[in-house]
N, C-alpha and C positions, 0 to 999 in steps of 0.2 A: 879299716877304721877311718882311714882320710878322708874316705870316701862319704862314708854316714855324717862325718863333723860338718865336711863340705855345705854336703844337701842339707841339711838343718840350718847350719849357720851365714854360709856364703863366702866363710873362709878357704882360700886357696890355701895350700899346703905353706907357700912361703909365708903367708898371713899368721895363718896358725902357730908356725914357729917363732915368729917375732912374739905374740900375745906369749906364747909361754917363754920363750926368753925375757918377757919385761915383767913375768910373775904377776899377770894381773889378777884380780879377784874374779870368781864367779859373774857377778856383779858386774864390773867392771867389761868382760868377756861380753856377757849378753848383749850390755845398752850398746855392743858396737856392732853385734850380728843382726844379718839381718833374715828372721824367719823365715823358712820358707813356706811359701804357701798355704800348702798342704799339713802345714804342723797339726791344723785341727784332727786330719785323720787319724794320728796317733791316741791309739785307746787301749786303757787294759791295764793290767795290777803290774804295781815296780813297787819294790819294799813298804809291800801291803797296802799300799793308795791308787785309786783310780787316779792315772792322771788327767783324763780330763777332767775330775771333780776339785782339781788342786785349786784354792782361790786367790793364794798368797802366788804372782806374776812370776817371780826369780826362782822358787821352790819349783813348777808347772815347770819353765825351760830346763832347771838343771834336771828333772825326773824326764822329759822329754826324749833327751840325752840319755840319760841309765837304759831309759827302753828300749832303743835303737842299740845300744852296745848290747844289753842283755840279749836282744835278738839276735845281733852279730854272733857272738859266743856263744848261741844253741843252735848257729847253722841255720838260722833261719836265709832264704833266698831272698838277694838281693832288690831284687825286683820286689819283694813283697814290703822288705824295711824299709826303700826309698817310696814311698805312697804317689799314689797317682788317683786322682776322680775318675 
């Protein structure tokens, strides 16, 4: 799971812990992460929305995330969740 937040976010594990020990919001989480890359290649249904058709900024990151865990949790392979060009 570190591992998917990492890549996404650019949080290191000890980063991570601090943001959830200071209880920050969603919100607050994002505008300090910094996307990576390749987020655009993340495609496909998470609680019934395309996310790339998401237009609302902070709704797209936090579904982003759902669909990286969602794949994590159906075994999806690593290599496939972490996107590459």
């Amino acid at each position: 799971m570190h591992q998917v937040i990492e890549w996404l976010t650019g949080f290191d594990e000890k980063k991570l812990e601090e943001l959830i020990n200071s209880k920050v919001t969603f919100e607050e989480f994002f505008t300090e992460a910094q996307l990576n890359p390749n987020v655009t290649l993340i495609k496909g249904v998470i609680c019934g929305y395309r996310v790339e058709e998401i237009e609302n900024e902070l709704t797209q990151k936090v579904r982003y995330l759902d669909k990286l865990v969602d794949e994590l949790a159906k075994g999806r392979k690593m290599e496939k969740i972490l996107r590459k060009e």
